[in-house]
C-alpha positions in Angstrom: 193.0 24.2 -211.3 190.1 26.6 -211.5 190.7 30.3 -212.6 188.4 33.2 -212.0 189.5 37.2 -213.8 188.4 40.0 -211.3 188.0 43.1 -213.4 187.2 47.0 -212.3 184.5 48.1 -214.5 185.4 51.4 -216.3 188.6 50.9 -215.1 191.7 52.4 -217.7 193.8 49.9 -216.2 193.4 46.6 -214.6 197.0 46.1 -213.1 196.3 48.7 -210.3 193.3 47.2 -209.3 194.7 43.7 -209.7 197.3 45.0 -206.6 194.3 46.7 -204.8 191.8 43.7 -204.9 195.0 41.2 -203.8 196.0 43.1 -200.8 192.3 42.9 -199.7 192.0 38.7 -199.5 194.0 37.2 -196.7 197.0 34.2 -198.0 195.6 30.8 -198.2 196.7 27.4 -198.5 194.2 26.4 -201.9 194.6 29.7 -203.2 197.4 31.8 -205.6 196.0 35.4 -206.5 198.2 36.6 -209.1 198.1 40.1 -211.1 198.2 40.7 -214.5 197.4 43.5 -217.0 193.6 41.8 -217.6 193.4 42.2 -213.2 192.8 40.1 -210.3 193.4 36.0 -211.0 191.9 33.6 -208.5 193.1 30.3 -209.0 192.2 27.3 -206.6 192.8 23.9 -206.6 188.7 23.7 -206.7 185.4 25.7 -207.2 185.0 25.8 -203.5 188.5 27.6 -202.9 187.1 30.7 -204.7 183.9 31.6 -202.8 185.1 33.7 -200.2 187.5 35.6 -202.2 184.8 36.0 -204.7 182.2 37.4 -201.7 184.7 40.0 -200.3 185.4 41.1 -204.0 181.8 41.6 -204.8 180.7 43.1 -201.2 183.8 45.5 -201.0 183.6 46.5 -205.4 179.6 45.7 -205.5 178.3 46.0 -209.1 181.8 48.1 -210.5 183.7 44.3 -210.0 183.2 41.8 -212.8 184.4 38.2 -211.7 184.5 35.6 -214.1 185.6 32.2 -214.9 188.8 32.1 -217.4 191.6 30.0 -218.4 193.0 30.1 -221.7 195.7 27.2 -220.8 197.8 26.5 -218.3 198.6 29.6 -216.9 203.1 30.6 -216.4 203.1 32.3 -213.2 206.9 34.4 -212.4 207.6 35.2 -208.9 209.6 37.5 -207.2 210.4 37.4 -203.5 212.5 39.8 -201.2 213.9 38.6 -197.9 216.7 38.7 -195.3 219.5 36.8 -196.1 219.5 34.9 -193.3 216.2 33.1 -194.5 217.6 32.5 -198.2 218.4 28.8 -197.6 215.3 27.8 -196.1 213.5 29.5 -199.0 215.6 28.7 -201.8 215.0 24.6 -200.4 211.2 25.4 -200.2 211.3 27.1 -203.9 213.0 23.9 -205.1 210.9 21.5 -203.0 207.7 23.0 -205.2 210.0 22.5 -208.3 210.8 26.2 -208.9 214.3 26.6 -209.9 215.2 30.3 -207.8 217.5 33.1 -209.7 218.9 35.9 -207.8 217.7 39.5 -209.1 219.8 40.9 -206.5 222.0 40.0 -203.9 222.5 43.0 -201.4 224.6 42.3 -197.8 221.7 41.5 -195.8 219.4 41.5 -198.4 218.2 39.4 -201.7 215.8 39.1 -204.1 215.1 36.3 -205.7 213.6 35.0 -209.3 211.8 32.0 -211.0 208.4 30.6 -213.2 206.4 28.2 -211.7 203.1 26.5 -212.5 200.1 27.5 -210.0 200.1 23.9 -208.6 203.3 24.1 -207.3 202.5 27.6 -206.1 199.5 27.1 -204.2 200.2 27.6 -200.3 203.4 29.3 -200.9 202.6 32.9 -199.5 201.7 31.4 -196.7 204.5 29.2 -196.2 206.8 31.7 -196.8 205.9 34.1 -194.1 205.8 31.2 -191.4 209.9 30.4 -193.3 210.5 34.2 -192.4 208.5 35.1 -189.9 206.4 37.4 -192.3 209.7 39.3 -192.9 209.0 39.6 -196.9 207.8 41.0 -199.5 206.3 39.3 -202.9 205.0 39.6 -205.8 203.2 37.1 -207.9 202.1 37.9 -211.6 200.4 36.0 -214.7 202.2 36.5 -217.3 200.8 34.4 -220.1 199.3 31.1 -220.7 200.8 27.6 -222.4 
C-alpha cells in the first residue's frame, strides 16, 4: 500500500480541505482517499494508482497544495455509510465479504447508517462498489483515524 498526504498550504485547518480535495477525484477501483485532521490521504495499492489524483490536485491547488509520501504504519481506516434499507443486506454481505464487521449508528424506517474499521486493503474499490450495490443512492464517509 502506498500513501501520499495532500496538505493546503497556510491552511488553519486541513480537515476542510481534506473534504474539498476528495470531492474533486472521481471513485476508483486501486484507490481509497480518506480525510483526516493532517488532510487529503491517497492510498493505492501502487505508485502508479496515485498519478492522476496527484495531477488534478496540483493543477486545480497549483503551488498552495503540498503532496507527499507518508505512512507512519498501517493506517485504521473507520467508515460510515448511509443508505436505503432496502440495500442493507447487499451491503452489509459486501462489508463482510472485505472482512469489515458492519455496526448500525442508526437504524431509521427506511433509512440506516451503518459503522465499522477496516484496513485500506480491504477498502480499496469499495466506493465504487457500493454505488453500483445502490445505484449511487448513498452517502459515505471514509476517515484516517490513526496508524498501527
Amino acid at each position: 500500500m502506498i500513501e501520499h498526504l495532500a496538505r493546503r498550504r497556510n491552511a488553519r485547518g486541513q480537515f476542510g480541505f481534506a473534504r474539498e480535495a476528495k470531492a474533486l477525484l472521481p471513485a476508483r477501483e486501486d484507490l481509497l482517499l480518506a480525510k483526516s485532521h493532517r488532510g487529503l490521504h491517497l492510498l493505492g495499492r501502487e505508485e502508479r494508482s496515485l498519478r492522476v489524483p496527484v495531477c488534478v490536485l496540483e493543477a486545480t491547488y497549483g503551488p498552495n497544495v503540498v503532496i507527499r509520501p507518508h505512512g507512519l504504519g498501517e493506517p485504521v481506516i473507520e467508515a460510515r455509510i448511509g443508505l436505503e434499507r432496502c440495500h442493507l443486506a447487499q451491503v452489509r454481505s459486501a462489508l463482510r465479504r472485505r472482512g469489515a464487521n458492519p455496526s448500525e449508528e442508526y437504524n431509521g424506517a427506511h433509512y440506516c447508517v451503518l459503522r465499522f474499521e477496516a484496513s485500506p486493503d480491504d477498502m480499496l474499490g469499495l466506493p465504487v462498489e457500493l454505488a453500483e450495490l445502490t445505484a449511487g443512492r448513498l452517502s459515505h464517509q471514509i476517515l484516517l483515524t490513526g496508524y498501527r
